[in-house]
Structure formats: C-alpha cells, structure tokens
N, C-alpha and C positions, 0 to 999 in steps of 0.2 A: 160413362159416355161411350155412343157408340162410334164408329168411324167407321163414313162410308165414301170409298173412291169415288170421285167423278169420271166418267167416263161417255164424254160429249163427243159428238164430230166432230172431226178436225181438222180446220184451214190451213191446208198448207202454206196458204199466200200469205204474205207481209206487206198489209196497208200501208203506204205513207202516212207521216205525220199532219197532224193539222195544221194547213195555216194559220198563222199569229203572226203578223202584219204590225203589231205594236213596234215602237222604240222601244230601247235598251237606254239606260242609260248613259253607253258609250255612243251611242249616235249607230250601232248597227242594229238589224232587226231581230226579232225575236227567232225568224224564219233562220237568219245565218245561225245562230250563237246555238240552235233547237240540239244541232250533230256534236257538240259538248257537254251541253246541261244534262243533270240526271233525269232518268225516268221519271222517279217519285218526285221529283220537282213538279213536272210537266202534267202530271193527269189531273182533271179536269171531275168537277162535282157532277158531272154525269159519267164519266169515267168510273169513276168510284160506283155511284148508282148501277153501272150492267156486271163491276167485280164481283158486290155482295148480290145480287142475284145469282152468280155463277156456283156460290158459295149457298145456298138457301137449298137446304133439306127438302123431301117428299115430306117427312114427317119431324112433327117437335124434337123426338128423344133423339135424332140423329144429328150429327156435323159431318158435313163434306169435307174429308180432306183430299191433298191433291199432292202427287210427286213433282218432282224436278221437271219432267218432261210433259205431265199432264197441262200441269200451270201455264208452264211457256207457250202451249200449244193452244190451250183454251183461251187465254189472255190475248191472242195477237188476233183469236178470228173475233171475240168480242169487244174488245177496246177499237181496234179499227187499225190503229196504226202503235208502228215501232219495230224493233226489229226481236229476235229469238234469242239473241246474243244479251241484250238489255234484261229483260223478263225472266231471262237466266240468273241474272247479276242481282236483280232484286228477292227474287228466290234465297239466291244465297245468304244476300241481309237478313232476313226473315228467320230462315233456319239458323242461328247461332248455335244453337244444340247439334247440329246437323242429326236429328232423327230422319232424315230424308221424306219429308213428308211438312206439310202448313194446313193451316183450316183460317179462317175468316177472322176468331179472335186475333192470331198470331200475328197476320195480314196488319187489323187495323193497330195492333198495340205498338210493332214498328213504326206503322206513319206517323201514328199520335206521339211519338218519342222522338221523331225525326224534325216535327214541326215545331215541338218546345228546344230542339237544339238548336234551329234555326232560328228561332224567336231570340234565344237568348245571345247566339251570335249576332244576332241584328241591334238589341241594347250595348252589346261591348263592343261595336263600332261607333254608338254616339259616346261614348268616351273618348277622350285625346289620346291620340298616336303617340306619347310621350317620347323623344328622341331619346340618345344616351348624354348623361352628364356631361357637361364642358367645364373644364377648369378655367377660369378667366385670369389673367394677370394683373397683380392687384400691385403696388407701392406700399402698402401699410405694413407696420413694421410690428403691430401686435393685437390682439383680438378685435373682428371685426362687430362692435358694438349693436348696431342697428343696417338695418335697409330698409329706404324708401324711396316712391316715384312720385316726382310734381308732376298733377297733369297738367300743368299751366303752361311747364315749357316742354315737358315729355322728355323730362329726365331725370335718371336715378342718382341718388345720394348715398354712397355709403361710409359710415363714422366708424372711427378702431378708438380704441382704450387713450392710445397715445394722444389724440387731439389731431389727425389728417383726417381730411373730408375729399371725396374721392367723386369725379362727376361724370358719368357714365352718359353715354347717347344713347338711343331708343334703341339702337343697333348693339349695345353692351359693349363698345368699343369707350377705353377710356379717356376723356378730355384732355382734364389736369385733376392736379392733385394739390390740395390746398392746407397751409393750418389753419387753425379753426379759430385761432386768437394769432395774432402781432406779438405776444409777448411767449417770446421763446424759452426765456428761461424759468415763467412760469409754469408751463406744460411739464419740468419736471418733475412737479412736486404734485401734480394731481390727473385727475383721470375720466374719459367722459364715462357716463353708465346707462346715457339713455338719447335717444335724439327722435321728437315728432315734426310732421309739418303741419304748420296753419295756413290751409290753402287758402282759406276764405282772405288773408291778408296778406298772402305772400313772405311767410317768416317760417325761419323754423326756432326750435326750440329745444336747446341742448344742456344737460344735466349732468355736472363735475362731481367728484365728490371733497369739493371744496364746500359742500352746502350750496349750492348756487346755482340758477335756473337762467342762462344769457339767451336772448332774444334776436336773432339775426336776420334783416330786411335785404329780402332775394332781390329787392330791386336796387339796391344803391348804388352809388357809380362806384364806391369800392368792392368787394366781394367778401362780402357775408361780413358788414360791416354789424359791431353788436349794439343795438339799441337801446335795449331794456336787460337790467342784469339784476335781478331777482336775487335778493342777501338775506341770510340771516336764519336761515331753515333749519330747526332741530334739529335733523337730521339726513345724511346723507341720500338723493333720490338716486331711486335705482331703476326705476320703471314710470312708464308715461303713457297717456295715450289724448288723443285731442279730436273733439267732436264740434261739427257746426250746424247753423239751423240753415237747409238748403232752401227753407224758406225766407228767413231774414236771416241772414250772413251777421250782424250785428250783435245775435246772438249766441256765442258758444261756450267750451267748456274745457278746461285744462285738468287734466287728475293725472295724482302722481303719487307714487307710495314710497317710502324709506325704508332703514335696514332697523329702525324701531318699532318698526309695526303701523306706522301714522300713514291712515290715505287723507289724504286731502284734495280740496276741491275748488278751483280759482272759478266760477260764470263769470262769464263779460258779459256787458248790457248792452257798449257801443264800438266793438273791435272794429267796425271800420273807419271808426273817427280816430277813437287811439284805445288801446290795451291800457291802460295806465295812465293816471295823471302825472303831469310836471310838477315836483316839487316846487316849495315856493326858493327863488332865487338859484333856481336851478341853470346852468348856461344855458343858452338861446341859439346855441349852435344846435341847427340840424340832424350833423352826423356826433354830434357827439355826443357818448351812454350817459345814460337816464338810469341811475343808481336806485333801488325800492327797496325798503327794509320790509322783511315777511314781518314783523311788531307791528309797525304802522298800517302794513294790508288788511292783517285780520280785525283790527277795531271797525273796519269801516271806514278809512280816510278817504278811499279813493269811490268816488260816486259813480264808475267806468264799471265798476267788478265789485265782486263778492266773495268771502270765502265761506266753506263749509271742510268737516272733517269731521273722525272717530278713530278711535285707538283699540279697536277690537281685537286685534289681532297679539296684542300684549308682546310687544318684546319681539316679535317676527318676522323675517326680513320678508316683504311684499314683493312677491314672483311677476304678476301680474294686475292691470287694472283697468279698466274701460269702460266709460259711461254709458248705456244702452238705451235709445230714444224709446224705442218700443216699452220698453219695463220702467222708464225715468227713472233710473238706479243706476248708483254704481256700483259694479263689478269686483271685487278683488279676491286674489288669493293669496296661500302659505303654501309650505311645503311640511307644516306642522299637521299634527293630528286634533288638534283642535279649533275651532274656527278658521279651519281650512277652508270654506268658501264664505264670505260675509257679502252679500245688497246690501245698502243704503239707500235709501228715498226719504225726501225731503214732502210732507206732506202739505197743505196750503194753510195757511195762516202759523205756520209753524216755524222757528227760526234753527230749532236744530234736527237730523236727520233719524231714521228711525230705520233699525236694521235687525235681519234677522241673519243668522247663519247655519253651516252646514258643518258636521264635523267627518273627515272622513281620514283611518287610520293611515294609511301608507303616503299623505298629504299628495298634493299635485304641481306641476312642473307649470302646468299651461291648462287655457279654456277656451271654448269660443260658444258662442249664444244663435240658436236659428228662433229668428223672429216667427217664422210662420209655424213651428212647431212647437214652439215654447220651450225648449229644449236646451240642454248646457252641457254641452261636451268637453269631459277634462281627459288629461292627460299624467294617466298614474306616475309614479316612481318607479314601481315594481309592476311587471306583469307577468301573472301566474301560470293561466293558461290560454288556451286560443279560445276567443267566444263566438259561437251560434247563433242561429233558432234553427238550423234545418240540419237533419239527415240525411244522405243520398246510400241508396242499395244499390252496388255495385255488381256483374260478371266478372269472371275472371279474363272476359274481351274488354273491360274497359265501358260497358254499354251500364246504363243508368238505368235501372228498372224501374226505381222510385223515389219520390224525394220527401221525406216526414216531417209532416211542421210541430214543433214542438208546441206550439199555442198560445207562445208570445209575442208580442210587437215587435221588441227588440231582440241584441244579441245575448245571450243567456251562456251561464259557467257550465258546460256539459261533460262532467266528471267520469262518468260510468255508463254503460251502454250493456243489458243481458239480455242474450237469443236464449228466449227458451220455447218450447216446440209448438206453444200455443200464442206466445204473447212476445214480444220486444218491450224492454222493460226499459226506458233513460231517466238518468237522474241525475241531482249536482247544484243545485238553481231554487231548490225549492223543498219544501216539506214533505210536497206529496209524489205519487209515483206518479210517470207520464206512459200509459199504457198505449203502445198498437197492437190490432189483433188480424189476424190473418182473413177474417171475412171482409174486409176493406183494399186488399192487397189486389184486386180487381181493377185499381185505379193506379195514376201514375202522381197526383197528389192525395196525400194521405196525413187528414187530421187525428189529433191522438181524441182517443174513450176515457172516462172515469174510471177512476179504479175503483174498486166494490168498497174494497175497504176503509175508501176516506184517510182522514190525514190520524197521522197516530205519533209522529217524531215532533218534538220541540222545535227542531233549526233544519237546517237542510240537511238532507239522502248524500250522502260519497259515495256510497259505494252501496254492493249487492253480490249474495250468492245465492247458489242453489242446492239440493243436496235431493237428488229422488228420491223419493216419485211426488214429493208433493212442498216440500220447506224450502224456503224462501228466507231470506234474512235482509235486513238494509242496517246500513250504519249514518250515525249522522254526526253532525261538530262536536253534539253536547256530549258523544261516547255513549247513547245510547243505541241498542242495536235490537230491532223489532223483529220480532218470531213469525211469519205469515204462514197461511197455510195457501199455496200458490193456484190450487181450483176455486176454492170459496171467494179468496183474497182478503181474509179475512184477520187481521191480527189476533195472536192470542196468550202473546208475554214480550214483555221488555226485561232487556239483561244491560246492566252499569255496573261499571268498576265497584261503585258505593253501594248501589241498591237493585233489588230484581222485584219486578212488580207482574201481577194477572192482569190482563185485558179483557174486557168486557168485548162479545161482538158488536157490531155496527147498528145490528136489528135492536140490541136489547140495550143501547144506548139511545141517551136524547140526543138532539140538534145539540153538533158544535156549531160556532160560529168564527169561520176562518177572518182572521185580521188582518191577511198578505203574507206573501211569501217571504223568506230570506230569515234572515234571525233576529225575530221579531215578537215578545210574548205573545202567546196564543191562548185560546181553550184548552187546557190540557187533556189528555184523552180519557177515557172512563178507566177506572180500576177499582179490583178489590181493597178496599179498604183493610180488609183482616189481612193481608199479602203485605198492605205496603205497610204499614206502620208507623213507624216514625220519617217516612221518607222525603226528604226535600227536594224542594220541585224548583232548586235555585237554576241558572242557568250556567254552564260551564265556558264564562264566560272568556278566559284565558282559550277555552279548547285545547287543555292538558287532555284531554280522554278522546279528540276527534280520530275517529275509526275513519284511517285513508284506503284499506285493504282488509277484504274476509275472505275467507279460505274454506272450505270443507276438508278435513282430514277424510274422504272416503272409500281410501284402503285399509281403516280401521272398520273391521265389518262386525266385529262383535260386541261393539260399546255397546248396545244398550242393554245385554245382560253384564259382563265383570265392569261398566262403566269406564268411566274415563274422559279425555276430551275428543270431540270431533271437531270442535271450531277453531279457529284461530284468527285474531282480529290486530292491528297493528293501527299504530297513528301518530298523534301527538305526543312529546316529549321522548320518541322514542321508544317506546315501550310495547311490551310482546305481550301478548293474556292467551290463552288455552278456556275455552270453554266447554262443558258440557248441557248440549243445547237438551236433553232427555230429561235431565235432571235440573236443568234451569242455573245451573252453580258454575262460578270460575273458579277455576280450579289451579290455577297457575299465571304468575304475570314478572317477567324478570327487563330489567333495563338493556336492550340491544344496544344501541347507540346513544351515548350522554350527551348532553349539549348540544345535538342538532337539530332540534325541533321534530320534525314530522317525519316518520320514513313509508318506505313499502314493501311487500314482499311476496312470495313467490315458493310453491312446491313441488317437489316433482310428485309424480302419478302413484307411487308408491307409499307416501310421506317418510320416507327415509330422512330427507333434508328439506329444510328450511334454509332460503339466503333472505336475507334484507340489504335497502337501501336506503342512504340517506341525504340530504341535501348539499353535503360534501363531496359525495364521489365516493364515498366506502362501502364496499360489498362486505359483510359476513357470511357467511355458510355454517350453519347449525348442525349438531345428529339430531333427530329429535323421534329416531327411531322406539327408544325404547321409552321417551316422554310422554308423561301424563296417561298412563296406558289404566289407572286405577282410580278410581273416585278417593277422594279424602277429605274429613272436613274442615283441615287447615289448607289453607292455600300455601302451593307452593311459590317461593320466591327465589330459590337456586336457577341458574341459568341452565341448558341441556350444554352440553359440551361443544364447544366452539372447533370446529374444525379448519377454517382460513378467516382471516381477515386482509385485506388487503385494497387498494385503491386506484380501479381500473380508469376510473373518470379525474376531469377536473373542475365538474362541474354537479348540481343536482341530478340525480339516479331519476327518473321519469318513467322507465317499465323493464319490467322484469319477467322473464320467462325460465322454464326449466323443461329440456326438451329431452330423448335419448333415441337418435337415429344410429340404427345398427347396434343397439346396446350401449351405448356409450351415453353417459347423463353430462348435458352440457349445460350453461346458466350464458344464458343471451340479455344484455341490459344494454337499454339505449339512454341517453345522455342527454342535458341541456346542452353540452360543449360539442355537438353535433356528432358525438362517436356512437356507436354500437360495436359492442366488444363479445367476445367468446369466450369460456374458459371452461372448466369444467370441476370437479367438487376435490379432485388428490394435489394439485398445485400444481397445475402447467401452468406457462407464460400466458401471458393473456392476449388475443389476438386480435387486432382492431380491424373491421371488415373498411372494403375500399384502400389496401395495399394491392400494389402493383402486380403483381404475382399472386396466383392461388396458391394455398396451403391446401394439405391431405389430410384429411379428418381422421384418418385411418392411422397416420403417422405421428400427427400433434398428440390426440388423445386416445387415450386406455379405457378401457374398463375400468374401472372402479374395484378393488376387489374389499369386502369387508375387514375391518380391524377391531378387531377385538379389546384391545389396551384404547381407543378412542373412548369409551364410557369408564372404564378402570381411572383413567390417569386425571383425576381431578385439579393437578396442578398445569394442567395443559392448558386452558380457558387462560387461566393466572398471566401464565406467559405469552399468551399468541395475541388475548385481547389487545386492541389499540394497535398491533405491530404487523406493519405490513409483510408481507412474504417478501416481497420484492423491493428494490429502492422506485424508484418516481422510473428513472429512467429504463429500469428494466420490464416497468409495470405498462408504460405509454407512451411513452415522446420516440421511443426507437425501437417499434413492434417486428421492423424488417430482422434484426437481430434473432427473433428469438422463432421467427416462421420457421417450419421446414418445409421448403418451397417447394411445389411439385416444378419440375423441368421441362414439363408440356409446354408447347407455346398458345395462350389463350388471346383470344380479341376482346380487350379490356382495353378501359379508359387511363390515363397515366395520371399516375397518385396524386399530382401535384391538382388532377380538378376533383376526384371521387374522393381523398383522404378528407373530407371537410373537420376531423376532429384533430388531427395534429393542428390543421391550420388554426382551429381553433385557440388550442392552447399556444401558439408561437404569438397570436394576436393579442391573447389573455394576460403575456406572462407578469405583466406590472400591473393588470387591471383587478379594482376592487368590485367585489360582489356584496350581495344585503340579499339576504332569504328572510321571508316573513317566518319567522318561529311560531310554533304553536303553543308556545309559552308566554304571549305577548310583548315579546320583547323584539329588536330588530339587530341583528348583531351584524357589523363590519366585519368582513373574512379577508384577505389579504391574502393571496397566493403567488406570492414573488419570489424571482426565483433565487433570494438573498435569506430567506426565510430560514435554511439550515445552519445559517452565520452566526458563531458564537460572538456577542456582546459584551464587550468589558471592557473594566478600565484602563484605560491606555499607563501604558509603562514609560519611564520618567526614561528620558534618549541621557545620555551623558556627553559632558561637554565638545564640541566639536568647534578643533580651530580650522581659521578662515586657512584656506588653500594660497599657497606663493601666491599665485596669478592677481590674488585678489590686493594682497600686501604690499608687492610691486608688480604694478600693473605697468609701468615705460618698459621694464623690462622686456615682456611677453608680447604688449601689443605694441611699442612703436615702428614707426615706418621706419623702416630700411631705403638703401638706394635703389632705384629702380632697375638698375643690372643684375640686382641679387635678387630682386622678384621672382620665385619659380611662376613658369607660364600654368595658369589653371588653366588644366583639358576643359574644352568643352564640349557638357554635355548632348548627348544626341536629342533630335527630339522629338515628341510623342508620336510622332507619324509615324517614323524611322520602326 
C-alpha cells in the first residue's frame, strides 16, 4: 500500500459551530452544552461525507494519509466549524500507535469503536443504579426463614426458624414483631421451614417441622389468628410455593416438598368460599382452628380441593418447588445427582401426574423458569469456571479492537484460547475447534469459520498446543489427544493412555453426522482398522485420562532422530505422561499428585523443569532435564526426581507460568483463594504479590546454579514427596516475614485493599470446600486451622476434692458487720 500526503490549502480561519437549537435533556440547549461535548459526538452525516472525500485518492492503489498538522488544518477549512485545538485531540485518539500519521480506514475504525462504546453505555444506564447494601435491624433471634410482600396492604413479612414474624412498612422501617403461634412453650420443640402468602384470600401459610401446614387469616381482629392447621404429613415440609388463577381467584394451587423426597400438590376449586371443608361436628366458632388430617384430604373427602403427588426424587430433601402456569407443571428440585430436576403434569382425563426428569451431576441449590424463552435457570453447587460466548482483543491502552462471537446463543465453558500466526484457535464447550482467521479482522464484529477438519474428539477440546512450523495437538475429557497438521487442518493420529489409533483425512472419509455438542456419543471418526485393533471406543466416563494441560518439550531439538518424548500432557487423577508425538508412543506416565483429582502444569523454555498444580494449593517442581531423552518399548513409570514440593495456595492452582527475567527462572501461579504467588525452582520463601512494600528480585532470588547429586540421589523424591518445604505459615499467612524489602518509598495501595489472598484465607479458615474430582467422586476438604491437632483418647483426671470454700461455705462467704466492710474503689469509667 502506497501512502500519499495530502497537501490541500489551507484555512487559517476557524468556523463557528453549527446551530442545534434542540433541548438537552436537562432543559439547556444543544447550542450551551456544544463548548463541552466532544468533537466526534458532534459531526454530522454530511460532516463525515466532505472527511472521506478529503481522504479519497487520485488513484485506486493509493491512500491519503495525513499528519497531525495536516488533518487539523484540512478538517477545520472543510467541516466548517470547530476549533484546531479539538481536531488535534481527535487526531490523537486516532493515532494510538502514535506512527504520527492517519488515513481514512484508521479515521472510521475509531468512530465505529467509539459508537459501539457509546451504544453499550447507553444499555448499562437502562440498568438499575443499584445503591450499596443497608443492614436493616431485625428482632429475630435465629435464621431468617422466608421473605415476602403482600400487595394488598404493601407490606413485608419476614419469618426466622424460632417462630417471630416481623412486619415491615413499604419504607423497610420495622412495625412489630410478632409470634407466630399463642403457645410459647410449643415454639420450643419445633421450627418454621417455609412461609408463602395466598393473596388471592388474604392468608398465609407457614410449615413446622412438626409435620404441619397452619393457615393464617390477615384479616382477623386478632393477628394472624390460625385457621386451617393441616396434620398428619409424612413428612417434614421444607419448601413451598403458592400460585392463583388471576382470572378466577377461586382457582389455585398449593405445592410443597419434604426432607423424603415427596412433592405434593393441594388445587382448590373454591378458595374464596373456603380452602377446606368443616368437619362434621366441628365448633361453630369463627375464630376457632379447623383441625384437617393430610389421610382424610388425599381420599377425596373435602369437595373444595384436591390432592396430587410423586416421590421421584427417592429419599431427597426438596430444595425447591413451584407450579408454572405457562408449562402446567410442577417444578422441583434436589441437590442430588440424580433426578435433580423432575416436571410433573397432570394430563386431562388422567387422575395421576406424568413426569419426566433431568439428571444433572453436581445437583442444584435453586431455579427459576422464563416463560417467553422456555428457559430454566439453575443455580449449581460448584462453579468451575467463568462462562462466555464472546471474546474481546484488547491494546495495551485498554481500546477494544474486536469482540469474537463464539457462535452460541448462550454462555459457553471457554477453557483454552491459541494465537497462532494465521488462526485463533478457542475451545472448551464442544468437540470441534472454534476457528478465527485473520481475513475477517477487518471488522469489529467477528464470527468464527469451520474448521477443515471437522470433529475428530469423542467429548469436548480443553486444551491445545503447538509445536512449528506445522503440529497442532487438542486434548479432550475422554484423554484422547488428536495430531493435526495446523495448514491443511487436517487430523492424522489419536494418542490415549490405552490405545493409539490412524486418522483417515476428511476428503477420504464419509459424512459424519454430528449429534450436539458436550459429551454426548457421536460418529466416531474414520480410522485404520489394521492400526486400531482391538480398540475400544467406550467413553472415559469417570475422566480418569482428561488432558487439562499440553506442552511441547521444544528445546528438545534432536528427538526425531535418537527419539524420545516431546510432549507432555497432564489431567485427570493427577497423572503426568511424556509422549512421543514422531513415533506415535507414550513413553512414560508417573502419579504427580494422588488424591486430588485434576491438576495443571507448566515449563520453562529450556524444559529443565516441570511444576504442577493441584486442586489443593500444592506446587511440585520436577528435573525432567535428563527425562525421557530415549525411545523404549516399555513405558516408563519412575517418576523424574522431585526437586520442591510445597503449598503456596489455600485454594485450587488455576495458572501457572515459568518465567526468567535477568536469568533468574521464577514459577508465577495464581490461585482460586485470590493470591498470586512468586518463588522460584532452589527454595526461596514464596512471595505473595499485593504486599505493602516492594521486594528486589535481585535480592529474593538467585540463579539457579545445576546439581548434579539431584538425578544421583533416588531417595530424594522418597523424602521431599508430600512434605512441604516450608510450614503453612512460613509458606502464606505471614509473606511480610520472609520479603526482603527494597527501602525505596513506592505509591502503592496499603495491603489491607490489594492483599486479597491473605484476606482470603483469614475468611476461609473454618470454611469447607468440594472440588469436582476427575475421578467422579466429590470429596469434602476441610482446611481448619485445628487440622494439625493431634486426637486422642482423653486421659482419666484423678480424684479431685472439693475446695474449703465449698465444704464451708458460712465461713468464707457470710456477711460481716458493715464497719468491717472494706470500701470497694470504684471503678473509673469507659470515658475516663
């Protein structure tokens, strides 16, 4: 491209602005507010039309570009009005590079970036200004059960465990505080677990777990006198919810689930006449409760209501339940892994309900249903990672150049992300790769291409590397890790722990036919038959083999003639493997971390060392200098020699880096427990970034120099494995100790807002964690700080007699004469 200067006449003068007579929406004119707002606010779709004219070549192969001084000068005699000083200032936006020079693309691809920022600040104003939290002062003496608002009188209700009911004005200023029952000394023996209101009749309706569902009339002249007292429930309800027809009020619907797994279902036919029939010879007083046995409801006695129910949920305490007019189903959930979301719907001429459910591993806490999208939002147990659909490319100003839509509706698990020189490769969500290519990169939205090669993995891509000038590798859950050749795109072998198989290319396969994405059987891909053999094509379904991390060893330059491994893959169960990708063969696989499920890992440039990390907080550090340097056709299962173990986090390891500025090889790992820590491979102190004072990198760490007895000394691994270098508190809780602080004075923020990973664990120190293992198992971890407390059986005290005082007591404590009283001083007081 050629680049040719504009070199126009030039207007010394500076036009005034153009009248805009409009309102503002503060009531001043567009003409006042003109000497504030920005330029590129202000110009005007004919404005824009005499710019790109200014900008328009004699000839096609050319572009005009323009300096700092040309622009300002050309733009003020053609726009008309503004001043030199503005035209300056958008110049400067424009140039972010500062190459001292713009052209016409550069021009519009700021505006068009300026207007989608403005667009998007213009949606995050129809969002609520959300104030900050206000604690309210409550009376309740122990967990607050439920919250609700009657709109009838426009006031909130809120119920605690103990049995007070708490009445709130519209204002959230508190009334009174009420019990919920007259009988006090029942409240000690049992406890509310649930409270809905029935607008439609002005009741609410609150659930003990005495079995019992009491019915309370908001209008009576006593307050929340109990009407209807529902006996006899299998089991204890824990959860409620109450729907009515806004068309006929006469019709609604009570559902409530137990700690047995039972939902059940009360319809009323005539709730505004009455919820329930009168027993026969039941009193005749008004306010007095109307006893119902849940035995007598379910046959059918009462001609007012109906019941329905299922016991899907086997044995399950019901989190959640809610009847959906839209779907005419009910709702419920577990926090189990099986029949974790169960519908019910009652079909017509049918007397019992018909239901189907969902089973989903890590169960759910909570749900909620959008009608217009069909849609059921839960709310996990565990969550893993932050989910997507969009990518943004960022400057190192902070300026968005692009934003990449992955090409799904929703938010998607975006595991891995590879820049390679032709393509950006994402994955994480799905079997196949999600390619962007650089001839799109013209645009500021930017959908992803096919990839050539079609889907070739079982379950979903984690990860990705590369290895020039042309291989490409993905790993996915099942432990399979697919060979590509990154120009064609073309796969051309699969390598597993179990088995290694030939890939057929894409041309000289049939039609697969994709089933969805996630992990889900599919077409499996073409292969040689004579290659595979007896191989099975079962699913790993535990994800004992899910490859979370690949590596290229590529300061091994000589493997493909004396062989060896180049790869290295890590994942599930812990476990290391050494491939050679030349010769298709693993050649080594030893257990890094036992018992912790999944880890990850990291090397430096060199592949001297290896660290991993694992869902505990433990870093190793490998040699793995002189590993797997030879082809063999036993696989090795010795581990390379373990140089630190130790436990810089107190939380899952999340990324890992191996860096060496000034020669110095450091290991950077950042933390779920909010730290990012420093150390380096010989055993310095570990340094948590966001202390108050700078450390000297110069001072903390060393060089490295080689040891020779680290590969000799086999009984080294023996003793370091499992044992930290350090104790807890010399590793993390008190990093100030072990800095050596530079005595410069620096403008940093004070540790108590930047340390977020001490805070973390000061917050943590009682609290339990659950990591989804890749062993399908879900283990409780317990990191309290009582945990090094040795446990045992308590030792038999020996006899201990009572003290005089106690023997004779007139002695010690009677009163004396009041002349012999010594005067007690008194105390000064808290002011003082």
């Amino acid at each position: 491209m050629s680049c040719q200067n504009a070199t126009p006449g030039l207007n010394k003068g500076s036009p005034p602005r153009p009248e805009i007579p409009e309102r503002t929406s503060h009531g001043a004119t567009a003409k006042e507010d003109a000497s504030t707002a920005l330029l590129d606010n202000q110009l005007t779709l004919g404005d824009f039309v005499h710019i790109q004219r200014a900008f328009e070549p004699s000839e096609p192969s050319q572009t005009i570009c323009m300096s700092r001084e040309e622009f300002v000068q050309r733009m003020t005699e053609i726009v008309g009005w503004g001043t030199k000083e503005e035209y300056g200032e958008l110049f400067d936006k424009v140039d972010v590079a500062q190459e001292g020079f713009i052209n016409w693309d550069k021009l519009t691809s700021f505006l068009l970036l300026t207007l989608y920022e403005k667009d998007e600040q213009a949606k995050a104003t129809v969002v609520p200004q959300w104030r900050d939290l206000e604690f309210l002062p409550v009376k309740h003496k122990d967990t607050i059960q439920r919250v609700i608002f009657l709109k009838s009188s426009s006031r909130y209700l809120t119920i605690s465990k103990e049995g007070s009911v708490g009445i709130w004005g519209e204002n959230l200023k508190l009334q009174k505080t009420l019990p919920i029952t007259s009988d006090a000394t029942k409240l000690k023996h049992l406890w509310v677990t649930s409270m809905v209101s029935l607008e439609n009749v002005n009741k609410i309706a609150v659930a003990f777990t005495s079995k019992e569902i009491c019915f309370y009339d908001l209008l009576s002249k006593e307050e929340f006198a109990c009407q209807y007292k529902l006996q006899g429930l299998k089991g204890t309800p824990i959860c409620m919810d109450y729907w009515y027809n806004p068309l006929d009020a006469n019709e609604s619907i009570l559902s409530f689930g137990d700690i047995t797994g039972k939902v059940q279902v009360i319809a009323f036919t005539t709730a505004l006449i009455s919820l329930f029939e009168h027993p026969a010879g039941a009193c005749e007083d008004e306010d007095a409760t109307v006893s119902i046995s849940w035995a007598e409801l379910r046959p059918g006695h009462h001609k007012c209501c109906y019941t329905l129910g299922h016991k899907l949920h086997h044995g399950d305490w019901v989190r959640q339940v809610t009847y959906n007019a839209s779907l005419d189903a009910i709702i419920s959930s577990t926090t189990s892994n099986t029949n974790t979301v169960v519908l019910a719907w009652r079909e017509k001429s049918k007397k019992h309900l018909k239901m189907t459910s969902f089973n989903i591993a890590q169960g759910i806490h909570a749900f909620d249903y959008h009608s217009q999208l069909n849609l059921i939002g839960i709310h996990f147990l565990i969550s893993k990672l932050i989910f997507t659909s969009l990518l943004k490319v960022w400057d190192l100003n902070g300026c968005c150049h692009h934003i990449l839509n992955v090409g799904q509706e929703g938010a998607v698990d975006i595991s891995h992300i590879l820049v390679l020189k032709k393509t950006i490769l994402v994955t994480g969500w799905d079997r196949s790769i999600t390619v962007f290519r650089p001839q799109n990169f013209n645009q500021f939205f930017i959908q992803p291409e096919e990839w050539k090669g079609g889907i070739q993995h079982h379950d979903d891509i984690l990860c990705a590397a590369f290895l020039p000038p042309q291989t490409l590798v993905t790993g996915s859950y099942d432990g399979e890790i697919v060979l590509w050749n990154s120009s064609t795109e073309n796969a051309h072998y699969v390598l597993h722990p179990d088995y290694q198989r030939l890939l057929k290319s894409k041309s000289n396969a049939g039609p697969q036919k994709l089933l969805g994405a996630g992990r889900s059987p599919s077409t499996h891909p073409t292969y040689d038959q004579a290659t595979l053999g007896a191989c099975s094509f079962e699913m790993d379904t535990e994800c004992n083999h899910a490859v979370m991390r690949l590596c290229f060893l590529e300061a091994r330059k000589n493997i493909t003639g004396t062989g060896g491994a180049n790869l290295v893959s890590c994942g599930g169960s812990g476990y290391v493997r050494f491939w050679d990708t030349f010769k298709k063969q693993l050649l080594a696989e030893f257990l890094a971390h036992s018992g912790v499920g999944s880890i990850i890992m990291s090397t430096d440039k060199s592949n001297r060392y290896l660290a991993t990390g694992d869902l505990e907080g433990w870093l190793k550090i490998w040699n793995i200098e002189e590993y797997c340097l030879n082809s063999s056709k036993n696989k090795l299962t010795q581990a390379p020699t373990l140089i630190r173990s130790f436990r810089p986090h107190e939380d899952w390891i999340s990324s890992l880096e191996m860096c060496e500025p000034g020669g110095r090889l450091l290991i950077l790992s950042a933390s779920a427990d909010c730290s990012v820590c420093v150390t380096d491979v010989c055993g310095v102190p570990v340094q948590i970034f966001g202390q108050e004072k700078h450390w000297q990198l110069e001072n903390c760490f060393s060089v490295p120099k080689r040891d020779t007895n680290l590969m000799g000394n086999k009984t080294q691994e023996k003793s370091i494995k499992g044992i930290p270098l350090f104790s807890k508190e010399e590793s993390c809780l008190d990093p100030s100790k072990h800095s050596l602080l530079d005595k410069k004075t620096y403008s940093v923020r004070p540790s108590e807002v930047i340390n977020l990973g001490v805070k973390y664990m000061e917050r943590n120190v009682y609290k339990k964690k659950s990591h989804d293992l890749y062993n399908g198992g879900i283990i409780r971890k317990s990191f309290s700080s009582f945990r090094s407390l040795s446990i045992g059986t308590l030792k038999k005290l020996p006899e201990v007699n009572k003290p005089a005082f106690l023997l004779d007591p007139e002695k010690y404590f009677r009163e004396g004469p009041e002349e012999q009283c010594r005067q007690i001083p008194e105390f000064p007081s808290l002011s003082e």
